[in-house]
N, C-alpha and C positions, 0 to 999 in steps of 0.2 A: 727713562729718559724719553725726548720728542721721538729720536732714533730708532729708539727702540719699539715703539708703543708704534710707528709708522711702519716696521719692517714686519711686525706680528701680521697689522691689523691686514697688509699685504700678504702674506704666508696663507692666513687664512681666508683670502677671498676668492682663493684659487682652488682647484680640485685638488693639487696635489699631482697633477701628470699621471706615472703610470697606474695609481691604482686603478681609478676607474672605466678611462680607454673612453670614454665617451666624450667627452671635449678634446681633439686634438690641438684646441687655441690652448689648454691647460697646458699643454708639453711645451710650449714656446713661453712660458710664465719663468724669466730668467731674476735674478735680482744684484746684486753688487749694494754686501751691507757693510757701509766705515761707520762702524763707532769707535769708540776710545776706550783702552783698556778700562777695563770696570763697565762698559757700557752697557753690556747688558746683553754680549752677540751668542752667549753659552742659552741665555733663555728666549731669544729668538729658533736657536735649534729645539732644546724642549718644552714649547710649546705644541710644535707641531706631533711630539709623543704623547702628551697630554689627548691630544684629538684623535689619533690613531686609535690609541686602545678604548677609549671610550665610549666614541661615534662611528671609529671602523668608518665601512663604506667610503665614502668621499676623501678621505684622508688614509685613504688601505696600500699597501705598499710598503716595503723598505726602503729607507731611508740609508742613503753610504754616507759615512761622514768621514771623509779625508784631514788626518790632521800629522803634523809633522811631532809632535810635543807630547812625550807619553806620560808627562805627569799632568800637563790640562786633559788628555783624552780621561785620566785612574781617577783626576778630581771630579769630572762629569758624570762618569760612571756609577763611582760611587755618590753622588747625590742622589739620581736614579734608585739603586738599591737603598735610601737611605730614606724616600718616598713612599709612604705606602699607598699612594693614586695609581703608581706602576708594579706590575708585575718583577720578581724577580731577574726572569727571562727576556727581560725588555733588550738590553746590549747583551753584542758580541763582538770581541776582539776576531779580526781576521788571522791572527798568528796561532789564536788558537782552535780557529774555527776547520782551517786548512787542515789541522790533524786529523778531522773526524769525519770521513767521508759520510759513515752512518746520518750522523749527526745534518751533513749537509741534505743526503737524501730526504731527509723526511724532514727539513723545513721547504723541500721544496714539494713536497705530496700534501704540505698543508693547505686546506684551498685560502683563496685570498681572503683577507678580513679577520681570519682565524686563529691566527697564529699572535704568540705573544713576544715574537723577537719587533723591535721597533726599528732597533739602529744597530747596522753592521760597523765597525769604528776600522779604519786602513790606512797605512803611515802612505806616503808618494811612492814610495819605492815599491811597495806590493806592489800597487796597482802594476807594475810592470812585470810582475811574476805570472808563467802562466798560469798555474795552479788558478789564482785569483781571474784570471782576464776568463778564461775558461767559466770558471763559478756564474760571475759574473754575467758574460752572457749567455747562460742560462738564462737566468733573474730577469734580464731584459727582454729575451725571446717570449717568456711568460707575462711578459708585463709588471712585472712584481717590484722593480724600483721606482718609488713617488718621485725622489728626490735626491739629488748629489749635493753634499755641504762640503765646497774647500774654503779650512780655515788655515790661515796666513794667506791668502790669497795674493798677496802683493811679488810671491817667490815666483809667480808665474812670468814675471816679469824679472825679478832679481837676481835668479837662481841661474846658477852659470855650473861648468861643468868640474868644479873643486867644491858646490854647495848645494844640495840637493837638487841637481838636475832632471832630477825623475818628475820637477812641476812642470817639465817643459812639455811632456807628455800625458799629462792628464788629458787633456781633449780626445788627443786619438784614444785613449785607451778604456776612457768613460764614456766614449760614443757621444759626443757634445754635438757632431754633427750627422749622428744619425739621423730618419727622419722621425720616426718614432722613440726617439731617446728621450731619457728622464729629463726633469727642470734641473736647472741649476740655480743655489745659491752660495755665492763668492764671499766672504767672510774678513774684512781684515780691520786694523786698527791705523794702519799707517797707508793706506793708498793714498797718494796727494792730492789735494782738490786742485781744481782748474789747471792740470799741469798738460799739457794736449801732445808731449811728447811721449812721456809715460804711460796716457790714456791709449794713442796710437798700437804703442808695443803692446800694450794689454789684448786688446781688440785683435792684433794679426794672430798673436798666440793662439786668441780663442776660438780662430776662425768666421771674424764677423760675427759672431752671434752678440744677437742685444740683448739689452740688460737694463732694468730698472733701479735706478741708483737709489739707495738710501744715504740718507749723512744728515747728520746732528746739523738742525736748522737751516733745512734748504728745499727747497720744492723736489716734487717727485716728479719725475716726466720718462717718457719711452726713451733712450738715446745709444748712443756707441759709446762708450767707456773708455 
């Protein structure tokens, strides 16, 4: 779709933040992608795995990808292992990543570029485990996260405290306002166009940080969301 083919061609004209530390305008490379179910926003995320393992460098980094829905994260995944472009090692579930301290240390003794994990996958509610925040900033301290992907993005606004309230805290807890934090890209199918009150709540949640809107047939521009 236009949407789609507009959020790639963006994804890739950017470093990717923390792998390579050499553009700090790369870290501030934010996006906000509405497509429409079927749109196409699962290969907006693996694209950017396609380029990691293959060209490395410029796209080198782990990739977090926040999602509330463990049977879109099992159906991603599995495409992934279903690929032979990617290694098997490409994803890892954080539920079962937390088990294996071993396992943790020596992805993080892998030097950057090297390594064949692509995408670490974490429901909202981890994020607020220490276990995870912990891990976590590590990853950051080393520079080792390209990119943050929250899909539903729309619960950061919706989400109240009987419905997964843990979107309320992704920013603090992904360092959205660090200064050297990862990119962010916001992922949903139903944020409202031109709606300036929704956009508002969006925007204080995320603490001001801008954002490059994508959406199916409409110009792209720098804006608050």
């Amino acid at each position: 779709s236009q949407g789609q083919k507009m959020a790639i061609e963006m994804h890739l004209s950017t470093a990717g933040g923390g792998g390579s530390g050499d553009d700090d305008r790369a870290l501030c490379e934010n996006y906000l992608v509405v497509l429409p179910t079927g749109g196409g926003k699962t290969v907006v995320i693996q694209i950017h795995a396609f380029f990691q393992y293959h060209h490395h460098s410029a796209l080198s980094g782990l990739s977090i990808v926040v999602t509330p829905l463990v049977a879109l994260r099992n159906s991603q995944i599995s495409e992934f292992l279903n690929n032979s472009a990617f290694p098997q090692e490409c994803c890892v579930v954080w539920q079962d990543l937390k088990k294996d301290i071993s396992r943790q240390k020596g992805l993080l003794a892998v030097p950057l570029g090297q390594s064949n994990l692509v995408f670490l996958f974490v429901t909202p509610e981890a994020c607020e485990e220490r276990s995870f925040l912990e891990f976590y900033g590590v990853l950051l301290g080393l520079r080792r996260v390209s990119r943050v992907y929250v899909d539903e993005a729309h619960n950061i606004v919706l989400a109240g405290e009987e419905f997964r309230p843990a979107y309320k805290s992704l920013a603090k807890n992904l360092g959205l306002k660090k200064e050297h934090g990862p990119s962010f890209t916001l992922l949903s199918a139903t944020i409202p166009k031109n709606d300036a009150h929704f956009s508002s709540k969006l925007t204080r949640h995320l603490g001001g940080m801008l954002f490059q809107p994508v959406r199916e047939k409409v110009e792209i521009g720098r804006a608050h969301v």
